[in-house]
Each structure stands twice: as C-alpha cells, then as structure tokens.
RODO-2510 file (C-alpha; in nm, 4 decimals, decimal comma):
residues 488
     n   res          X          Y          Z
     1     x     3,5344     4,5326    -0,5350
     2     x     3,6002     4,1393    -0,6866
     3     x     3,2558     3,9858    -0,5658
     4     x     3,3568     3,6571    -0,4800
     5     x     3,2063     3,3165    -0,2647
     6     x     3,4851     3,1013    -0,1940
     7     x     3,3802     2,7053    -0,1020
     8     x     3,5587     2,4960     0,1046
     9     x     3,5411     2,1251     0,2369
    10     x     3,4973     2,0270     0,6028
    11     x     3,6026     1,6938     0,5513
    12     x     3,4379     1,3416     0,5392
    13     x     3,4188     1,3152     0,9511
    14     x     3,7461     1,4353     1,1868
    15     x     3,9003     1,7443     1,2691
    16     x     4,2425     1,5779     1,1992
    17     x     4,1056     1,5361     0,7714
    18     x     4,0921     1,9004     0,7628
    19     x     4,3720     2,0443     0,5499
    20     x     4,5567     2,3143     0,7395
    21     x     4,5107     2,5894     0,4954
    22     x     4,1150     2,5166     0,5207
    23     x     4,1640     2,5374     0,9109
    24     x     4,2834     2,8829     0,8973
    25     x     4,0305     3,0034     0,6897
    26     x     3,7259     2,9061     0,8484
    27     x     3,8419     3,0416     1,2075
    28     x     3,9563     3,3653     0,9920
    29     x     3,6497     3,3956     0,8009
    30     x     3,4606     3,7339     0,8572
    31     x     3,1412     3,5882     0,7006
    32     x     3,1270     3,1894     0,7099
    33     x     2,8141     3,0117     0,5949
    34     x     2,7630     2,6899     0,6408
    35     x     2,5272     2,4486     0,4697
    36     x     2,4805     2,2316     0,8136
    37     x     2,6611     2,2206     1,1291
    38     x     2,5794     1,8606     1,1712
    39     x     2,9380     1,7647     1,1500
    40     x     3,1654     1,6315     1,3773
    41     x     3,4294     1,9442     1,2469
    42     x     3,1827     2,1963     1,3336
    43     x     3,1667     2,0902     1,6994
    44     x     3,5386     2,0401     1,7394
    45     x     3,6337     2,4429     1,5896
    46     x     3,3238     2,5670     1,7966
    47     x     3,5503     2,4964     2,1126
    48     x     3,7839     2,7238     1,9632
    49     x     3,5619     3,0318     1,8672
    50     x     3,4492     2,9334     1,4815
    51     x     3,1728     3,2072     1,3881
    52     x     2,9471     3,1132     1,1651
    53     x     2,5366     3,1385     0,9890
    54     x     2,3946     2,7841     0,9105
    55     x     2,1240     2,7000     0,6772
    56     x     1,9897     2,4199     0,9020
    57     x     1,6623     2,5827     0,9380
    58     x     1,5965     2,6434     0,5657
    59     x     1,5459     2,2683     0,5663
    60     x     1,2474     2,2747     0,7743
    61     x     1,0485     2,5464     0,5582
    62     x     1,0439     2,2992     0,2331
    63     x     0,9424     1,9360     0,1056
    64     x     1,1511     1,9486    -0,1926
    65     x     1,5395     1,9045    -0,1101
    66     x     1,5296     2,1298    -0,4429
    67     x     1,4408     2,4118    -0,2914
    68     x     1,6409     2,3960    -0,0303
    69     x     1,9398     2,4090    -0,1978
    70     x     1,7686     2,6752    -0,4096
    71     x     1,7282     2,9176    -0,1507
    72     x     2,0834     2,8501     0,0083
    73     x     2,2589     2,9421    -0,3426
    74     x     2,0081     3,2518    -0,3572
    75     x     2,1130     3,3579     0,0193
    76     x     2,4954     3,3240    -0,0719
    77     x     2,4830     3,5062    -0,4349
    78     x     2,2719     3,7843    -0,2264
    79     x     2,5533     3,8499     0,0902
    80     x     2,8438     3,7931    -0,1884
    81     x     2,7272     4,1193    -0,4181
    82     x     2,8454     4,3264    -0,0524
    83     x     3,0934     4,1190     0,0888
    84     x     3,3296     3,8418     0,0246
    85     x     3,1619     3,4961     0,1561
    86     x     3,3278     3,1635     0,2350
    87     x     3,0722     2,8848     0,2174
    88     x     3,1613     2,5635     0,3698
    89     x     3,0029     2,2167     0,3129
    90     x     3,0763     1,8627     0,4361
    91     x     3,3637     1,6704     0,1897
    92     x     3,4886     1,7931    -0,0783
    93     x     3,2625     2,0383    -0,2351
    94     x     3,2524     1,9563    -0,6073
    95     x     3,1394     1,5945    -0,4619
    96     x     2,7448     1,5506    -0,4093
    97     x     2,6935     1,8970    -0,3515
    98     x     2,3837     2,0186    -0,5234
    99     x     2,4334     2,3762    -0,3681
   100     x     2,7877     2,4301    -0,5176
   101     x     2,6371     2,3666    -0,9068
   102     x     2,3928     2,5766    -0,8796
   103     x     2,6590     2,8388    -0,7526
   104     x     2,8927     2,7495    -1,0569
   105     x     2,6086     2,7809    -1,2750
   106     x     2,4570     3,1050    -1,1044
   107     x     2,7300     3,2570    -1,0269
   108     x     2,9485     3,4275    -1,3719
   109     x     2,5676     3,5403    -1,4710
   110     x     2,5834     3,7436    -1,1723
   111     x     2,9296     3,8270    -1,2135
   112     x     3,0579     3,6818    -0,8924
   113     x     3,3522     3,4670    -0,9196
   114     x     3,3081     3,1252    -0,7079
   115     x     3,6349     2,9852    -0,5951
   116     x     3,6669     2,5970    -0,5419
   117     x     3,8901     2,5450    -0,1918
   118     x     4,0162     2,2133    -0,0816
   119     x     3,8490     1,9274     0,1537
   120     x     3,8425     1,5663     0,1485
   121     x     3,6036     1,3563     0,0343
   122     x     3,3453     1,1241     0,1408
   123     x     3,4420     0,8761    -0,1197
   124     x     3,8394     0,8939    -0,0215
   125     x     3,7001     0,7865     0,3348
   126     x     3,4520     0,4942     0,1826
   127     x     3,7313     0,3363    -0,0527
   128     x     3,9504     0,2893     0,2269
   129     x     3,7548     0,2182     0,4696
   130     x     3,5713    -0,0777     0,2528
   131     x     3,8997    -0,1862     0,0731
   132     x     3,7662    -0,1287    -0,2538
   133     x     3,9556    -0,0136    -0,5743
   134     x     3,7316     0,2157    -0,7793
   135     x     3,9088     0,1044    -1,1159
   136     x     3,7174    -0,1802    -1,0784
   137     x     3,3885     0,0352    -1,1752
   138     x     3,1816     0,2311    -0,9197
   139     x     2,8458     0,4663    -0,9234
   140     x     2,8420     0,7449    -0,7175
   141     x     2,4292     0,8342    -0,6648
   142     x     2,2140     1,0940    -0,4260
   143     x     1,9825     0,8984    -0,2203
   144     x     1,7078     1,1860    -0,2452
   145     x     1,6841     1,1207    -0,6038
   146     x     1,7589     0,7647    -0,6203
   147     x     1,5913     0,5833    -0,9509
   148     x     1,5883     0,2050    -1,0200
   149     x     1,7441     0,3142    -1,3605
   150     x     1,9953     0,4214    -1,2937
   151     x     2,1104     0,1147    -1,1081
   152     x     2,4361    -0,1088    -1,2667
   153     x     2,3676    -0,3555    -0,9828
   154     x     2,7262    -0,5299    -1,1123
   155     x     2,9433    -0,2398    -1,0155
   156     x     3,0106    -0,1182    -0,6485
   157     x     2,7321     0,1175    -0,5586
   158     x     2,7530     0,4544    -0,3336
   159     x     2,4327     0,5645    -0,2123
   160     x     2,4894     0,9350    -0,0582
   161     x     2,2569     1,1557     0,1055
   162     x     2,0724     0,9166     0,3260
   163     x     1,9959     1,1319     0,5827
   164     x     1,7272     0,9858     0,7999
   165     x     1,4910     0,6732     0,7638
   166     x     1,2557     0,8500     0,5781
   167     x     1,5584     0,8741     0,3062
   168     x     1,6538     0,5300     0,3711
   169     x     1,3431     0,3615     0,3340
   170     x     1,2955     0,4996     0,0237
   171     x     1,6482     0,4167    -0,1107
   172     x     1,5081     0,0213     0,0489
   173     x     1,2312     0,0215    -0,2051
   174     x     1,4701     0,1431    -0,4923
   175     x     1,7285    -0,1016    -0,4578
   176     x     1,4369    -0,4093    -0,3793
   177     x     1,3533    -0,2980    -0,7608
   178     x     1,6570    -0,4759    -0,8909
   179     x     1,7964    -0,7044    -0,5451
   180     x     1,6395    -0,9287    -0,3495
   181     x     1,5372    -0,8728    -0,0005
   182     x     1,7843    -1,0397     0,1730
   183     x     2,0424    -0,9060    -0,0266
   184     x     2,3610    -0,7837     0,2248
   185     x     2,4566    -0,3875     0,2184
   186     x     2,6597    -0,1643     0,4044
   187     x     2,5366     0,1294     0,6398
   188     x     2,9048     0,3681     0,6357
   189     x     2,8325     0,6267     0,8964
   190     x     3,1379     0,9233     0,9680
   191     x     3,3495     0,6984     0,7210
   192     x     3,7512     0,7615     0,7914
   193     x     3,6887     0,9570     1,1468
   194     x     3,6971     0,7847     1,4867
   195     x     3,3519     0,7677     1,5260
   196     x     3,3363     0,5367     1,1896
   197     x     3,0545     0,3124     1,1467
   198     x     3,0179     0,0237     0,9394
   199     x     2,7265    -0,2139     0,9552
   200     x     2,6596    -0,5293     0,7249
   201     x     2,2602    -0,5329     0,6969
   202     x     2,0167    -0,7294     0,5062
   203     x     1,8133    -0,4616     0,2757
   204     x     1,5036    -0,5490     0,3923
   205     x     1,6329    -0,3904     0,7249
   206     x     1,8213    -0,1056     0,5499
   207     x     1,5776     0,1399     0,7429
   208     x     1,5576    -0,0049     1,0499
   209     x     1,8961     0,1350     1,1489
   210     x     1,8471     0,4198     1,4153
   211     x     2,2487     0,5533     1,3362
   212     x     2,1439     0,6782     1,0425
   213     x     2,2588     1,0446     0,9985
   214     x     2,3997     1,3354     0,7770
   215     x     2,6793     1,1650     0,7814
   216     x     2,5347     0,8040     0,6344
   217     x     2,6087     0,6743     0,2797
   218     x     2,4894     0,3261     0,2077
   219     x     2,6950     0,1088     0,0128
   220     x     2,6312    -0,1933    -0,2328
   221     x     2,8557    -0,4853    -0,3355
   222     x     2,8731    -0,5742    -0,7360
   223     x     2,6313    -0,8715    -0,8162
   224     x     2,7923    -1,1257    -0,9219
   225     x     2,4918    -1,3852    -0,8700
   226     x     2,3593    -1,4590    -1,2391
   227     x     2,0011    -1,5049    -1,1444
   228     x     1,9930    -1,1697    -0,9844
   229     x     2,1605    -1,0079    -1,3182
   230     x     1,9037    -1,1728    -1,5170
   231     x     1,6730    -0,8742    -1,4503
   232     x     1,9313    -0,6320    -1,6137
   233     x     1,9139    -0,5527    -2,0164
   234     x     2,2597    -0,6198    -2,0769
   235     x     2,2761    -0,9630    -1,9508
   236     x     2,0157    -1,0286    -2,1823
   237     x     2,2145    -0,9175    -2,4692
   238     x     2,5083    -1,0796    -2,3777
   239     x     2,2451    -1,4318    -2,3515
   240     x     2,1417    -1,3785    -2,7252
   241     x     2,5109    -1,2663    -2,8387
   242     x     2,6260    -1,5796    -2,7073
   243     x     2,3496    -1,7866    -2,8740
   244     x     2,4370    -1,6332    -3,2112
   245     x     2,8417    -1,6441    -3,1091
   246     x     3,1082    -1,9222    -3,2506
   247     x     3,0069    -2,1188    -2,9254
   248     x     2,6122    -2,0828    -2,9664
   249     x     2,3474    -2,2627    -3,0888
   250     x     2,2969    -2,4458    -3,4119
   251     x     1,9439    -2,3235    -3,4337
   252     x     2,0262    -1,9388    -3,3164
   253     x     2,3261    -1,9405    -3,5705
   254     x     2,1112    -2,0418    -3,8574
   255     x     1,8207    -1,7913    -3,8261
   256     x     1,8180    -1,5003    -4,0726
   257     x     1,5540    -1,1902    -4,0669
   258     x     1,2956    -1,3702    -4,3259
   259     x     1,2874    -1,7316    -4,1201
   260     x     1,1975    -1,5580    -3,7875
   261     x     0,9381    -1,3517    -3,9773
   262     x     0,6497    -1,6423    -3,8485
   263     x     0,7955    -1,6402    -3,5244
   264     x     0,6966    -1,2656    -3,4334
   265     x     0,3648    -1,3292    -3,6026
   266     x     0,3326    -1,6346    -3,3879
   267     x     0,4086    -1,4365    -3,0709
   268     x     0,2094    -1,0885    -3,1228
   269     x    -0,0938    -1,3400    -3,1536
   270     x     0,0065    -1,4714    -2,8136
   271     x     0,0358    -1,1622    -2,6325
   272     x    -0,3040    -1,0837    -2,7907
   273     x    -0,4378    -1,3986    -2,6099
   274     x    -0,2512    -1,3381    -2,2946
   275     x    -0,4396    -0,9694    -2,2769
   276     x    -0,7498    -1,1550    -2,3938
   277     x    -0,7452    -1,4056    -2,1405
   278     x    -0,6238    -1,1720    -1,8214
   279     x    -0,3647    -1,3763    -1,7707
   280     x    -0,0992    -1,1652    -1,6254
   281     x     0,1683    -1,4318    -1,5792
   282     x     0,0998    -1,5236    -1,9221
   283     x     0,1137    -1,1980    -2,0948
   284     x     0,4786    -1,1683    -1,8864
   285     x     0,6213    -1,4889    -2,0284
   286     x     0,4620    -1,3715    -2,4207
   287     x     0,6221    -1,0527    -2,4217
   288     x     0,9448    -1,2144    -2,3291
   289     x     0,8977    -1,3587    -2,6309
   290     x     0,8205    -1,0984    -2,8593
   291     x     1,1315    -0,9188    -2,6928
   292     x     1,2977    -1,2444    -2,8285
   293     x     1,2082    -1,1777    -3,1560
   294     x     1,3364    -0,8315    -3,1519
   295     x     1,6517    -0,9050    -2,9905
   296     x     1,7979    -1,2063    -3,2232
   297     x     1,6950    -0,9883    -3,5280
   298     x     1,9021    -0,7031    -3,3661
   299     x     2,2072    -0,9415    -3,2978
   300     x     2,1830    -1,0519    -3,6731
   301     x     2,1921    -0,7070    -3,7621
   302     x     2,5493    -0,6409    -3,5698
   303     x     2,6502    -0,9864    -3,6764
   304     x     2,5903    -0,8444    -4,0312
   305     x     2,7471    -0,5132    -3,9196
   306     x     2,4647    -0,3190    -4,0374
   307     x     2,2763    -0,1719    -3,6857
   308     x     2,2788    -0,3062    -3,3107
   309     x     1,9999    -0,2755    -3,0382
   310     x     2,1423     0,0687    -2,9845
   311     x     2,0510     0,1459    -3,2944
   312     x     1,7053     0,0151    -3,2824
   313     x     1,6658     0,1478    -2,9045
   314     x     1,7874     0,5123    -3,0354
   315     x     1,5820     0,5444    -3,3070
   316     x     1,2730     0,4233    -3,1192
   317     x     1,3589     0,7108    -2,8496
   318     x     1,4196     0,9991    -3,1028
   319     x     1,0735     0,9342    -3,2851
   320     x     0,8899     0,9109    -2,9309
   321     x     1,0160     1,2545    -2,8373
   322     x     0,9815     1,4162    -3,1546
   323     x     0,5999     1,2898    -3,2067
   324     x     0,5061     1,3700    -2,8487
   325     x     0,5835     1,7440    -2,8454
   326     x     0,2440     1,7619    -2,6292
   327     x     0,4867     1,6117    -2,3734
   328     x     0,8611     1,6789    -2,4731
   329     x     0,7879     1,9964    -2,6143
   330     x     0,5399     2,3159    -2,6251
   331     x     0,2540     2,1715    -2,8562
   332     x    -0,0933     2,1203    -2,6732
   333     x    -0,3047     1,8212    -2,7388
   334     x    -0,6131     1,8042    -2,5314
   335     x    -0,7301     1,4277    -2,5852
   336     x    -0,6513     1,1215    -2,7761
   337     x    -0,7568     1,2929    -3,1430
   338     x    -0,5716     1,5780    -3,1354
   339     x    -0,2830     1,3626    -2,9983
   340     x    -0,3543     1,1063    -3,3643
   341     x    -0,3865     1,4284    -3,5309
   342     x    -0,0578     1,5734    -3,4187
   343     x     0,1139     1,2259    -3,5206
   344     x     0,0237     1,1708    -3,8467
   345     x     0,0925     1,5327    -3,9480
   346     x     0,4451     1,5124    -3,7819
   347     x     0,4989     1,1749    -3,9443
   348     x     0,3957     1,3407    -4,2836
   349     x     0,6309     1,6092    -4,2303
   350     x     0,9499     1,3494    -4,1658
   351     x     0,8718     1,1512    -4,4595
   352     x     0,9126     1,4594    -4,7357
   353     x     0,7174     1,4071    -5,0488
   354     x     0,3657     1,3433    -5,0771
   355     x     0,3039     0,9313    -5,0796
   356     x     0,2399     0,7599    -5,4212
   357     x    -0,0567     0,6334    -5,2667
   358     x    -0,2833     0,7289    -4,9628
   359     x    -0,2949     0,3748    -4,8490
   360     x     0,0539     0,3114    -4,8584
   361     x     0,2036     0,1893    -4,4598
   362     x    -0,0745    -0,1279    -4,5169
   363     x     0,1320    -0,3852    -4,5555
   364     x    -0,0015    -0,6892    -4,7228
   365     x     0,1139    -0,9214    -4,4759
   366     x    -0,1467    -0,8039    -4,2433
   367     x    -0,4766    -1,0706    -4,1416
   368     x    -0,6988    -0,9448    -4,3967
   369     x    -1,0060    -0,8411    -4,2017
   370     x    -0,6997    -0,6035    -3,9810
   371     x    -0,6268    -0,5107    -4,3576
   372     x    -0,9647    -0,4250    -4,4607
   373     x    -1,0031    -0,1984    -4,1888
   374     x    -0,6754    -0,0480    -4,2028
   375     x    -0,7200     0,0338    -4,6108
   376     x    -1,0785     0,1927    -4,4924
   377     x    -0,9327     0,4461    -4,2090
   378     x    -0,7207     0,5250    -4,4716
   379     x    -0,9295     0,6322    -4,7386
   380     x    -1,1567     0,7979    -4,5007
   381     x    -0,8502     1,0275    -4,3637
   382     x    -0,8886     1,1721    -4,7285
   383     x    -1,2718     1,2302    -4,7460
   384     x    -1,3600     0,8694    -4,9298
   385     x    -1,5883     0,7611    -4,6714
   386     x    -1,9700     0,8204    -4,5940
   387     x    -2,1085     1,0767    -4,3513
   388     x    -2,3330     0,8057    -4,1780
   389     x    -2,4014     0,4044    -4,1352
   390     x    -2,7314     0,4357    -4,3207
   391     x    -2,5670     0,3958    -4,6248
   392     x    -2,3067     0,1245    -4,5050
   393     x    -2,5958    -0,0787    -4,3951
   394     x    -2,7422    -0,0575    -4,6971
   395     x    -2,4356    -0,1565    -4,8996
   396     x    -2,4247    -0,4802    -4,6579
   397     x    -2,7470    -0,6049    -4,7847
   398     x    -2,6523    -0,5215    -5,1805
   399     x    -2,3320    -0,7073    -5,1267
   400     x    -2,5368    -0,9945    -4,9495
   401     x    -2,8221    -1,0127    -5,2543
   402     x    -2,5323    -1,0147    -5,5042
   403     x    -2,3955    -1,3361    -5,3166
   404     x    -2,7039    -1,4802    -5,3253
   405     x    -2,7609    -1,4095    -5,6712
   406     x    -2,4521    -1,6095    -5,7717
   407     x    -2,5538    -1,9388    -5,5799
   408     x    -2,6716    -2,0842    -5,9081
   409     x    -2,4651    -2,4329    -5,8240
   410     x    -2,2186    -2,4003    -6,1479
   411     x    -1,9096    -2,3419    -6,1209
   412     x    -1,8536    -2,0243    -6,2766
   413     x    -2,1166    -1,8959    -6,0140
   414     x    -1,9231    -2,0332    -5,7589
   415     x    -1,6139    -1,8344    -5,8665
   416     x    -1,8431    -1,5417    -5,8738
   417     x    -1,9648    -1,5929    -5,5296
   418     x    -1,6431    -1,5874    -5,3837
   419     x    -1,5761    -1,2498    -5,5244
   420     x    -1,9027    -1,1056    -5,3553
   421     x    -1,8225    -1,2972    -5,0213
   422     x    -1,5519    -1,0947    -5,0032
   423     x    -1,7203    -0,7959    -5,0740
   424     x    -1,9521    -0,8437    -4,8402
   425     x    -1,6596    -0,9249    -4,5655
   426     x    -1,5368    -0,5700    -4,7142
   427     x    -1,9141    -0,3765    -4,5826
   428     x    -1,9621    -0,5517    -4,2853
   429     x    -1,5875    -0,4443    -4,1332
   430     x    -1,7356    -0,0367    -4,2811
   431     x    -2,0198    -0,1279    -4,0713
   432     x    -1,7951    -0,2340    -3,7979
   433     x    -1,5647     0,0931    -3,8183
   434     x    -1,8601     0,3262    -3,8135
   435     x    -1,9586     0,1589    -3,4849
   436     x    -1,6153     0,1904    -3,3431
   437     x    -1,5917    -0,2274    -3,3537
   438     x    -1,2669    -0,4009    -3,4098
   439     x    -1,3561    -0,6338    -3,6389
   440     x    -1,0585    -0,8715    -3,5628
   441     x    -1,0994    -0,8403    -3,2219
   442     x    -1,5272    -0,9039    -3,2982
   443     x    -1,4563    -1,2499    -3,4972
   444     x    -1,1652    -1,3197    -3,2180
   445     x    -1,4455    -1,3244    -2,9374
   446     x    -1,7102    -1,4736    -3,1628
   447     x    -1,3969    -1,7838    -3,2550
   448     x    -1,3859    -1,8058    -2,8387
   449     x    -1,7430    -1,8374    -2,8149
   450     x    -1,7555    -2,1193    -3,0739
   451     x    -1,4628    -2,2758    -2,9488
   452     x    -1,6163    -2,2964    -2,5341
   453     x    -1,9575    -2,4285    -2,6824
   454     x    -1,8265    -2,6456    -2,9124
   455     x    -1,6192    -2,8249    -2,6043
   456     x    -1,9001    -2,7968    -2,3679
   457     x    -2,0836    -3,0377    -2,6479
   458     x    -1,7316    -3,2351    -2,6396
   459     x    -1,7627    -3,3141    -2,3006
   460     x    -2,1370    -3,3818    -2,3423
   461     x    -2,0758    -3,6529    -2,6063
   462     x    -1,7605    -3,8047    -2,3946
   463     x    -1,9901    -3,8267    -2,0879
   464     x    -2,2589    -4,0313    -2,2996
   465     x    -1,9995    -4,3021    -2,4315
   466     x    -2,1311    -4,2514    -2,7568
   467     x    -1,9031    -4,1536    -3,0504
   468     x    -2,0190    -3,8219    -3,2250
   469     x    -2,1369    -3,9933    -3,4995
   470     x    -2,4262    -4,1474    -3,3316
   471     x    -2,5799    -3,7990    -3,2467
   472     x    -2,7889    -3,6093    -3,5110
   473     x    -2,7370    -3,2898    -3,6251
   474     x    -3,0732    -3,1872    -3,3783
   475     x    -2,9555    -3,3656    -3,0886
   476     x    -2,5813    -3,1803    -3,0740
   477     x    -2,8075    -2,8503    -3,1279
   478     x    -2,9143    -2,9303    -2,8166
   479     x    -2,6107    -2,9255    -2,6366
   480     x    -2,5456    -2,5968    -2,8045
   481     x    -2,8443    -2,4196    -2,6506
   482     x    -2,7147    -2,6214    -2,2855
   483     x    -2,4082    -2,4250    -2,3572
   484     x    -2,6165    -2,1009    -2,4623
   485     x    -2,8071    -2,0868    -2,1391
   486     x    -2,5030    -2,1561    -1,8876
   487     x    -2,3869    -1,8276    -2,0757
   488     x    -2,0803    -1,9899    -2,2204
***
C-alpha cells in the first residue's frame, strides 16, 4: 500500500475560490482532516454533508503555536501509515503553513509520500483587493513570530496569522519598534470573499479591532517618509555613500583611513564620558558617532574596492559565533573566566603559529597607563607575575626611593628622574591590577575630582571680585577643603 497524505487548499474566504477538482475531493474524502474549521468554506460544504476531524482543540492544550502544529503533523503521519489522508488547510497550502513543512520535511523519513493539491491563496486575495503589484517588493511574515528585524519598513508588508488581539497586540508593539504610533495600516479580514473586510487604522489602535479573526492579515504601506527610514541601517549607508559620492562633501571626499584615525580616538573617549557621566541621551548621540567613524572608513574601503560594511559586518558575525561556542555551540563555560579562557585559546588556535612575542596585540597607540596594564596581563598570562601584592608594594616604594634619589637639582639627575617616574607609574598600575583597579579609569575619576574642586574654588574667587592672583596659595587651600567637605 503507497502511504500517502495529500494537502489541499480551502481557499482565501468563499466557496466560489474553491477549484472544482478540490471540491470533489473534500466531499469524496474517506478520511479528511482539517487544520481548523473556522472558515467560511467549511460552513458552506457542511450544508452539503462534508465529513471531516478538526484539530481545533489541539490549540487549546498548548502555549506554543509550535507545538501545535507539532502534534497536528504527528496525528497525520500516524493515520497516513494505515490509510490514505487528505489534509486540508485555509489558502494555498505551501503559503504560511507551518504544518505542511513539517509534513514535507517529516514525511520521505517516514516513507510517506505528501502530495501538494491546489487552493488559492491569501496573498492572490490581498493583492487585488489592495491594488498592489508585488514586483514592486513585498514581505510576506507570520504574526506569531513577528521580529522587529526582520522588518524592511520601505516595502509593502503582509502580516499573517493574526488571529486574535492577543496576536495583534503583539504584532502593535513590533511594528511601533520601527513606525510611529500614528502610523496608518490595514486590518484585511476574509480578503477576496463577500464577507471582505478592509479597515484603515492608526497602529496604535491595531488591537482594538474586535473583527479580528483566523481569517485577519494586517497589512503595511512602504515608508516613504525619510525621517521614519532614518531608523533603518541602509538609509544610513546610503547617507555616508552619498557624502563620499561625486555629489558629496568636500570634507567627506577628502578623508582617508590615517586622517580619521584622531577622530575615533576622539569619540571612544566620549562614549567613555557619556557612560561616566550617566548620561543616557548623551551616550546615544556618542555612539552615533563612533558608528560614524566606522561607517566612512567602510565606504572608503568600497570606494577603494577593497571591503564594504558587509564585509566588516560578516566578519564581525563569524568571529562572535565561532568564539562563543558556550552559546552557538556545545562547549560549557560556567562564568566570565572560563568564558576569557575559552577566547583566548580559540583566538590562539585561528592565528596558527606561536606569536614572536607574548605581548604582541598591544598596540603602541594605546594611553600609556591602558598600555602599562595591558603589557602586565600579558606577561602574567605566561607566569611573569608575582603570587601576591606584598611584593608589588614593596617594589612601589624602591621605585619611589630611586626617584628621590635622583632629585639632586642637575640636570643629568633630572633626566634620571624621569626614567624612575616612570617606573614608578609602571608599580603603582601592578599594584592597581592586583587589586582589580583600572588604573585609567582610577586617574579618570581622580582628573573629575580635581576638575569639580578646582571650579568650586573658581566660583569662590569670581564671587569675591578678586582676581586669583590676589589669593595665597593658603587661602585657595581653603576653598579646597570647602569643596572637600560638601563631598565634591
């Protein structure tokens, strides 16, 4: 016996869609399933005898649509290895049914041939009944799964599978992701039949509508509003294309990768101060910025015709999966060490050969107290590093005597002196790591410190209408320990 499940289409709404030949067979069927028998088809064949077992209730036992559709393919594979079994679904059944891939995919392993019948389509019955040509660009997307990614707010938009408010409301908070509240949408309910809906709603009210139904897509006009596309990634690239293009900007044009090199430096040190400072709207505005930098260094590369953003973007994406196999694979990592651990070894791996030097990936253009530290968690990876502070401590307040010693007021001294300043800079940031202190982000908050005092005494002098000059040395000390005691 061939074991077979044959699927067939009811249709996007009326009994007059149905194709003759899938007529016949569903009043002819000896064993019809059907995946709901919310349809207005359904109703209209029951009048004339249609037998048939729906899975309505199955959609009651679960929370995961998933699941559902799971147990559905299960039940049909099951009855098929006895019996021949025509399954019918609403539209065409190779559109937005999640039931009939899992058949096609189930179905050879179990050596049960799954036959494709006709049925029209949802999307037929939206096209016409909109007046839209899909040449023009479209997305086609299941409102149970509905992801702010995937949204190309610029082409026409078909949002299927909103089946109640619950549905709807969450498709609302999607779409409010990339649209504005008041943006206008369509509610399409029984699209093509006579019982054809089509309402023109603000989103904000998209699940307010009590029609909604099985039968409900929700559609979405292009964007065409350049404000609105402002939010999407391409528009930005087309912005810094077009600053760079024949047309552009003198100053765009004329950057190369070396005279933007101070601009990303410039940048990372405001984002630093936007995090500092808790400034949210800040830290927004900085980050556009570094962005900036990334994406006009990327446009000189295409310009140059050596790499695009894709390039950069792809890259980026390969090295996060392949150095996170905690998460996109089957390594474990149980905290943030074994995570660090797990990195460098992979990145050891990808780069061959051993290194020509264990401190090598410090560059030089690093601050150099960030450098310090960097060269010292370094050599301590390989074992060049004490067990304890006692001994960093200790080599603080050599380094400091040696300074000292040099202070002898000639010049040679001097030259000597700043030699052992910096070695004493060097201990204090080994001190610093052995503490688990950032010693650039230490120095940044001591800077802040100095800089609030220092205007507190500012605005002391200003208020006396004296000039600076007429204070002593004592007297501004003063205003220091003012500043001290407010806890500035």
């Amino acid at each position: 016996m061939v074991k077979k499940i044959e699927i067939v289409g009811l249709g996007a709404g009326d009994l007059e869609q149905l194709p003759v030949g899938v007529y016949k067979k569903l009043l002819q069927a000896r064993l019809l399933f059907l995946r709901t028998k919310e349809h207005p088809v359904i109703s209209e064949l029951e009048k004339e005898g249609l037998n048939y077992i729906s899975f309505d209730s199955i959609y009651e036992k679960y929370d995961q649509f998933e699941q559902v559709y799971e147990e559905i393919a299960r039940t049909l594979l099951t009855r098929a290895q006895t019996e021949p079994v025509i399954y019918a679904v609403p539209g065409h059944p190779l559109v937005a049914e999640r039931t009939v891939q899992l058949l096609l995919e189930y179905g050879p392993k179990e050596e049960i041939e799954i036959i494709i019948g006709g049925g029209q389509s949802f999307i037929d019955a939206l096209f016409a009944s909109l007046k839209i040509d899909p040449i023009e660009g479209f997305q086609l997307l299941d409102g149970t799964a509905l992801h702010a990614c995937q949204l190309q707010i610029d082409q026409h938009i078909f949002i299927s599978q909103v089946y109640d408010q619950f549905v709807a409301s969450n498709v609302k908070l999607t779409l409010m992701d990339k649209l504005p509240d008041d943006y206008q949408v369509y509610i399409v309910t029984a699209a093509g039949s006579k019982n054809e809906i089509i309402e023109k709603v603000p989103l904000y009210e998209l699940d307010r509508n009590v029609s909604i139904n099985n039968l409900t897509s929700v559609y979405v006009p292009p964007v065409t509003e350049d404000q609105i596309l402002l939010k999407n990634f391409s528009k930005l690239r087309e912005i810094i294309a077009e600053l760079r293009g024949p047309n552009g900007c003198p100053w765009d044009k004329e950057q190369t990768h070396e005279s933007l090199k101070r601009y990303l430096i410039e940048e990372t040190y405001e984002v630093i101060e936007a995090i500092d400072n808790k400034d949210i709207d800040h830290l927004i505005e900085e980050l556009g910025d570094v962005l900036l930098q990334v994406m006009l260094h990327a446009q000189i590369g295409e310009d140059d015709g050596y790499y695009s953003i894709d390039d950069v973007i792809e890259g980026l994406s390969t090295k996060m999966i392949r150095r996170h196999p905690h998460v996109f694979g089957n390594v474990s990592a149980a905290n943030a060490e074994e995570v660090v651990y797990n990195w460098q070894e992979i990145k050891k791996q990808e780069k061959g050969e051993a290194p020509a030097s264990f401190l090598e990936g410090v560059p030089k253009s690093l601050p150099n107290l960030l450098r310090a530290y960097e060269l010292q968690m370094k050599a301590a990876k390989v074992g060049f590093d004490w067990q304890e502070i006692t001994p960093a401590l200790a080599k603080v307040k050599e380094e400091l005597n040696e300074f000292i010693d040099e202070l002898d007021g000639t010049v040679e001294g001097l030259l000597r002196a700043k030699k052992e300043f910096g070695d004493l800079l060097f201990a204090f940031v080994n001190v610093a790591r052995f503490l688990k202190i950032h010693p650039e982000e230490a120095l940044f908050e001591t800077n802040e410190k100095f800089r609030r005092r220092f205007q507190y005494i500012e605005g002391k002098v200003k208020a006396s209408g004296k000039p600076f000059e007429e204070y002593t040395l004592e007297e501004l000390d003063q205003f220091w320990d003012e500043a001290k005691s407010t806890g500035l």
